[in-house]
C-alpha positions as CSV (number, residue, x, y, z in Angstrom):
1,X,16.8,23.9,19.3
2,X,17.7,21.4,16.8
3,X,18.1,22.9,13.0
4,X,18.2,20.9,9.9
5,X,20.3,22.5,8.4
6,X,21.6,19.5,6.1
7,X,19.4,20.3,2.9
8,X,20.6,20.8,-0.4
9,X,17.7,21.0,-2.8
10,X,15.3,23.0,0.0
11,X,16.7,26.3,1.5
12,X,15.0,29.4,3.4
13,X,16.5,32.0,1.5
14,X,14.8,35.0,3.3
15,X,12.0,36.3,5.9
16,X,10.1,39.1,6.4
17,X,6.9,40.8,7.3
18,X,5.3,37.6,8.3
19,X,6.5,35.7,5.0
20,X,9.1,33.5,4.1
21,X,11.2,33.1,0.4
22,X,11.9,29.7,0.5
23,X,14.1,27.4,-2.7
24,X,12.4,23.9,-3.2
25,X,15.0,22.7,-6.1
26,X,15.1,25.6,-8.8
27,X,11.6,26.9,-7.6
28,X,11.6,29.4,-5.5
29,X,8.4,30.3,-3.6
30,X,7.1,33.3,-1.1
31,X,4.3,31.9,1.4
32,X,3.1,33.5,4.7
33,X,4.2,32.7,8.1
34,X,3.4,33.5,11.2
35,X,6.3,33.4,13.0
36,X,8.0,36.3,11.3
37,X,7.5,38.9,12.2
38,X,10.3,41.3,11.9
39,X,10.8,43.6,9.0
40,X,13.6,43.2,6.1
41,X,12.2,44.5,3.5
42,X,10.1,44.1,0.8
43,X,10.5,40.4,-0.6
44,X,9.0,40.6,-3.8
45,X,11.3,43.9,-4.4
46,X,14.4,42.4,-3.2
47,X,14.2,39.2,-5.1
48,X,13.2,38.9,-9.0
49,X,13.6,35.2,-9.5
50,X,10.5,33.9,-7.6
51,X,8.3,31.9,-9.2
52,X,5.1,31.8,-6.9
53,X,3.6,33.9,-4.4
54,X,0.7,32.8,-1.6
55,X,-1.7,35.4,-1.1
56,X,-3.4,34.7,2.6
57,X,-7.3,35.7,2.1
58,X,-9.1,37.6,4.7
59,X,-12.0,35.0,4.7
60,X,-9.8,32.3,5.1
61,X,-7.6,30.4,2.8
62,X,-5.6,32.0,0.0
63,X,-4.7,31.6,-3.6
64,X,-1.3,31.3,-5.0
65,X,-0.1,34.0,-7.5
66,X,2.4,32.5,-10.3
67,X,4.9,35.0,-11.3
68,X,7.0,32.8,-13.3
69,X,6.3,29.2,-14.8
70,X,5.8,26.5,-12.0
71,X,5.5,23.0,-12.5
72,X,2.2,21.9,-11.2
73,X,4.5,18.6,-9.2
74,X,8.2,18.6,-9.1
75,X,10.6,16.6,-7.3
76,X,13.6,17.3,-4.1
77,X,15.1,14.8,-2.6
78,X,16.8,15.3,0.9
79,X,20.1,13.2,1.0
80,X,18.6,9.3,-0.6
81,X,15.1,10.1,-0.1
82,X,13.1,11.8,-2.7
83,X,10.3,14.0,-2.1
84,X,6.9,15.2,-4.7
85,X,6.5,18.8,-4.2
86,X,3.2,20.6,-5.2
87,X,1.2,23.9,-4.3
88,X,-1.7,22.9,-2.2
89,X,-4.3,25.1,-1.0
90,X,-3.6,26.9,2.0
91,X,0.1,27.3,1.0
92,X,1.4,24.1,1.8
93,X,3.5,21.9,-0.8
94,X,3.0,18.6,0.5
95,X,6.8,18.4,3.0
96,X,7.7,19.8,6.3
97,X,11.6,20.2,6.0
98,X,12.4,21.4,9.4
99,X,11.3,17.4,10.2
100,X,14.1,16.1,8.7
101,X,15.7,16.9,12.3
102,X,13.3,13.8,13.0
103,X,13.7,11.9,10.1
104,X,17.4,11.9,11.4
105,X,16.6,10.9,14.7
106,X,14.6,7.8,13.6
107,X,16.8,6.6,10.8
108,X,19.8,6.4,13.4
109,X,17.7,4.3,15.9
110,X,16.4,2.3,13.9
111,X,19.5,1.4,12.3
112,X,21.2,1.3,15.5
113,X,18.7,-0.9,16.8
114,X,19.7,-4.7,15.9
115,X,16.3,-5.5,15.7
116,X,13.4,-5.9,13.7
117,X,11.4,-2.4,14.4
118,X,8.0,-1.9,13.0
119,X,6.9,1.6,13.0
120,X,3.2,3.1,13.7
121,X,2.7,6.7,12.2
122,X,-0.4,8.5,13.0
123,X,-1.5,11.6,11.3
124,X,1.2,10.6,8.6
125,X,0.3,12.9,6.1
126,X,2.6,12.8,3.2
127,X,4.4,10.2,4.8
128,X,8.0,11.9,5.0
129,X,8.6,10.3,8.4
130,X,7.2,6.6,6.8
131,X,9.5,7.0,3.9
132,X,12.4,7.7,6.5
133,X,11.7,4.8,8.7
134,X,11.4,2.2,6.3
135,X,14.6,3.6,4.3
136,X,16.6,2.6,7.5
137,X,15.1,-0.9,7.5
138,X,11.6,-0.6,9.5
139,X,8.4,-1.9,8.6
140,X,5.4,0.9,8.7
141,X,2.2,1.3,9.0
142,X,0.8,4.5,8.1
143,X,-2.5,6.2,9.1
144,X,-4.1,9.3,7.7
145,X,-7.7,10.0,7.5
146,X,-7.2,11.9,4.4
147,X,-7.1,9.6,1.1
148,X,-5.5,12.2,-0.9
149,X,-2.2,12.6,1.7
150,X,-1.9,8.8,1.4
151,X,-1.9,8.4,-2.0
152,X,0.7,11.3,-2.0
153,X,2.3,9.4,0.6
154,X,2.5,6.4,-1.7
155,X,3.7,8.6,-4.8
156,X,6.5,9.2,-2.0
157,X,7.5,5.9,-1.4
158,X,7.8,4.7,-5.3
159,X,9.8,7.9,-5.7
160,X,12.2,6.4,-3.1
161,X,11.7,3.0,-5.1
162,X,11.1,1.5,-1.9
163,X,7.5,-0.1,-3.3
164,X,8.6,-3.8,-2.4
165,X,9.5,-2.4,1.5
166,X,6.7,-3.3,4.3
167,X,4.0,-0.9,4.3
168,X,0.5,-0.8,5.3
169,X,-1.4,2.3,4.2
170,X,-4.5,2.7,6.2
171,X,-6.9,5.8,5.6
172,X,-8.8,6.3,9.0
173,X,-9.5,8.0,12.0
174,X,-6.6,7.9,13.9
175,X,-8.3,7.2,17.1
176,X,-10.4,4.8,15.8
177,X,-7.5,2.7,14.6
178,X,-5.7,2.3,17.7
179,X,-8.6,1.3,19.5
180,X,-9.1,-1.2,16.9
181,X,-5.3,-2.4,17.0
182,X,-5.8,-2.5,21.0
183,X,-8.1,-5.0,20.3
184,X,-6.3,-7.2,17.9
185,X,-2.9,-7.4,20.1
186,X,-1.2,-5.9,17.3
187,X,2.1,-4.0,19.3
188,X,4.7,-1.8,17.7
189,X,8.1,-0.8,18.6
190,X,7.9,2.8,17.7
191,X,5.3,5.6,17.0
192,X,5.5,8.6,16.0
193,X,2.2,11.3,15.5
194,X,2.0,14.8,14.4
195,X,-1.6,15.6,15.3
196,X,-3.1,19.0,14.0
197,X,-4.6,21.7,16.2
198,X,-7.8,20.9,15.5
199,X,-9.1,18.8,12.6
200,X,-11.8,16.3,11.1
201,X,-11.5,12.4,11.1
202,X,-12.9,10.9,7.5
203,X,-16.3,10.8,8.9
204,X,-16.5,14.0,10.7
205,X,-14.9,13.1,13.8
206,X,-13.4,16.2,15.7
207,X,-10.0,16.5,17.1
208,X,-8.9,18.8,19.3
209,X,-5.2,18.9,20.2
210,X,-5.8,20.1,23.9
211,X,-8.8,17.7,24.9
212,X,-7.9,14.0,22.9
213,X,-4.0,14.2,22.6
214,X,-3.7,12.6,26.1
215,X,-6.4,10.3,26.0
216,X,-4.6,9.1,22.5
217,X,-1.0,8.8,23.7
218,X,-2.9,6.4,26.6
219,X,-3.8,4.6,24.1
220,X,-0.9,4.2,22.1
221,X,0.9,2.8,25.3
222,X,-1.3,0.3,25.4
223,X,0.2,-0.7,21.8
224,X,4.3,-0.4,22.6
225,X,6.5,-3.5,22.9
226,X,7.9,-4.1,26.3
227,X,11.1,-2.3,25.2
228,X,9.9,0.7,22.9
229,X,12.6,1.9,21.1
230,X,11.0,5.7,20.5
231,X,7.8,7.3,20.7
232,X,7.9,11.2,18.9
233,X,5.0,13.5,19.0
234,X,5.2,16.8,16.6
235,X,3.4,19.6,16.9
236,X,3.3,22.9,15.6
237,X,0.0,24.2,18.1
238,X,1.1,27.7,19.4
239,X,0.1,28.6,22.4
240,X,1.0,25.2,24.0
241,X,4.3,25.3,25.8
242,X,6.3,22.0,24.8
243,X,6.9,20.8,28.6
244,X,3.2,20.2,28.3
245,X,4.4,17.2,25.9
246,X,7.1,16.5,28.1
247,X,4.2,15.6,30.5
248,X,2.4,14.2,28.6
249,X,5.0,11.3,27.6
250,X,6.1,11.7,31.3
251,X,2.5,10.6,32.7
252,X,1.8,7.8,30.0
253,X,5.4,6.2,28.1
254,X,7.3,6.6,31.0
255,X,4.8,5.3,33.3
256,X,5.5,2.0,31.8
257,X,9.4,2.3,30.1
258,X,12.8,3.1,30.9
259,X,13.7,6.2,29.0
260,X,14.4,9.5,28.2
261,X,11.8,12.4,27.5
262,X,12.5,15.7,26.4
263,X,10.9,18.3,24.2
264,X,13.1,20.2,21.9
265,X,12.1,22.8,19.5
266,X,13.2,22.3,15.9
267,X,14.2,25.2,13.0
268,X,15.7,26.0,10.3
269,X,18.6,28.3,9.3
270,X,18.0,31.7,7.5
271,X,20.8,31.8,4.5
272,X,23.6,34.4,5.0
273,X,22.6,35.1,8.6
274,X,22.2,34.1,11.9
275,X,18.7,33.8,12.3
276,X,16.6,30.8,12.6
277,X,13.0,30.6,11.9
278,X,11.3,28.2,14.6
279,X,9.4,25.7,12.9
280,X,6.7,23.5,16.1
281,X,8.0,21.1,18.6
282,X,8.8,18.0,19.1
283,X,8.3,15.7,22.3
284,X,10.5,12.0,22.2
285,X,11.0,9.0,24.3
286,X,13.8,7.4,23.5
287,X,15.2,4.0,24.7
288,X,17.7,3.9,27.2
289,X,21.0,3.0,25.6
């Protein structure tokens, strides 16, 4: 397992009973996750300084509960990069920070690369990874099929001051857009995807982790350079051991390049103690050195 454990302004303070206290600058927050599921204790009795609280709903979604005053956006920046934090619905704030172990990962091949690198990012969300890659020099294009997460991603990117770096923000169907880019000759040196379980293109379209993730990877081989530097998928689908994304690469990437594939899962480390709360999976390819 690989932790990021190189945050200052984020840090998991405390799990328990399927929740998590978590610091995002000076705003400390209690959400639900699944993967705890030990007891120690009580959270909102041990700790008095948290300033909101997501309350899971039986029919689905939640609501958060604000104990304290919380800004409706704030900012956290991890090392140079800077980060717009908000509460969304269904408990999220906008930032994954266990992916910083891949933000790592792509900034140091990139950089190590001597070479122009253009970067494809598919299900990009808020664009953390985008605002990674082109920090260490790449040019990005990023694809969401939400037009809210993209305009988040781009509040990202000026927050960075990086608004003059190269990068196309496309809001579409992922699918759709590689097919299209298949047919334009357009090639990248890297991708990287973090496809939902199951989710809804912007005109309806379905996804389903288990029946189109392999058909997409095909397709996004058909859009590598002869010598891909790295192709990352992320996923945080339960259920689905990550040597099936080992395969996957295996049977598709590797088919074609000279590499190495591995799965690793990725964390982060509970303050005073030795736990770690696992946090998805991540499949890579990475270029030979």
């Amino acid at each position: 397992m690989e932790l990021a454990n190189e945050w200052k302004d984020y840090e998991l303070i405390d799990c328990s009973n399927g929740e998590k206290l978590e610091r995002w600058g000076d705003i400390i927050l209690l959400r639900p996750d699944p993967q705890v599921i030990w007891d120690n204790g009580d959270l909102r009795e041990k700790y008095s300084n948290i300033n909101s609280h997501y309350h899971r709903s039986n029919k689905g979604g939640g609501h958060w509960e604000n104990l304290k005053s919380t800004p409706p956006a704030w900012k956290i920046k991890y090392k140079d990069l800077t980060f717009n934090i908000k509460q969304m619905g269904f408990k999220h704030t906008g930032l994954f920070p266990e992916q910083a172990v891949n933000w790592e990962f792509m900034m140091n091949k990139i950089k190590n690369s001597n070479r122009p690198v253009k970067v494809l990012n598919l299900f990009a969300y808020t664009g953390g990874a985008s605002v990674a890659c082109l920090k260490a020099g790449a040019s990005v294009v990023h694809v969401d099929s939400s037009r809210g997460m993209v305009d988040w991603a781009k509040e990202n990117v000026r927050s960075c001051q990086m608004e003059d770096r190269p990068i196309r923000y496309i809001v579409d169907d992922v699918v759709k857009f590689v097919k299209r880019e298949i047919r334009r000759g357009n090639k990248y040196d890297a991708i990287i995807m973090d496809p939902p379980s199951y989710g809804r293109g912007s005109n309806g379209e379905v996804w389903d982790i288990e029946k189109d993730l392999f058909q997409l990877v095909c397709l996004c081989n058909e859009i590598l350079v002869d010598d891909p530097l790295f192709f990352i998928i992320n996923t945080y689908s339960t259920g689905l051991s990550k040597e099936i994304f080992t395969n996957v690469l295996k049977m598709t990437v590797g088919k074609n390049h000279h590499g190495k594939i591995y799965s690793i899962e990725i964390g982060i480390p509970i303050k005073n103690s030795d736990l770690v709360l696992p946090c998805g999976m991540t499949a890579r390819f990475e270029k030979d050195e």
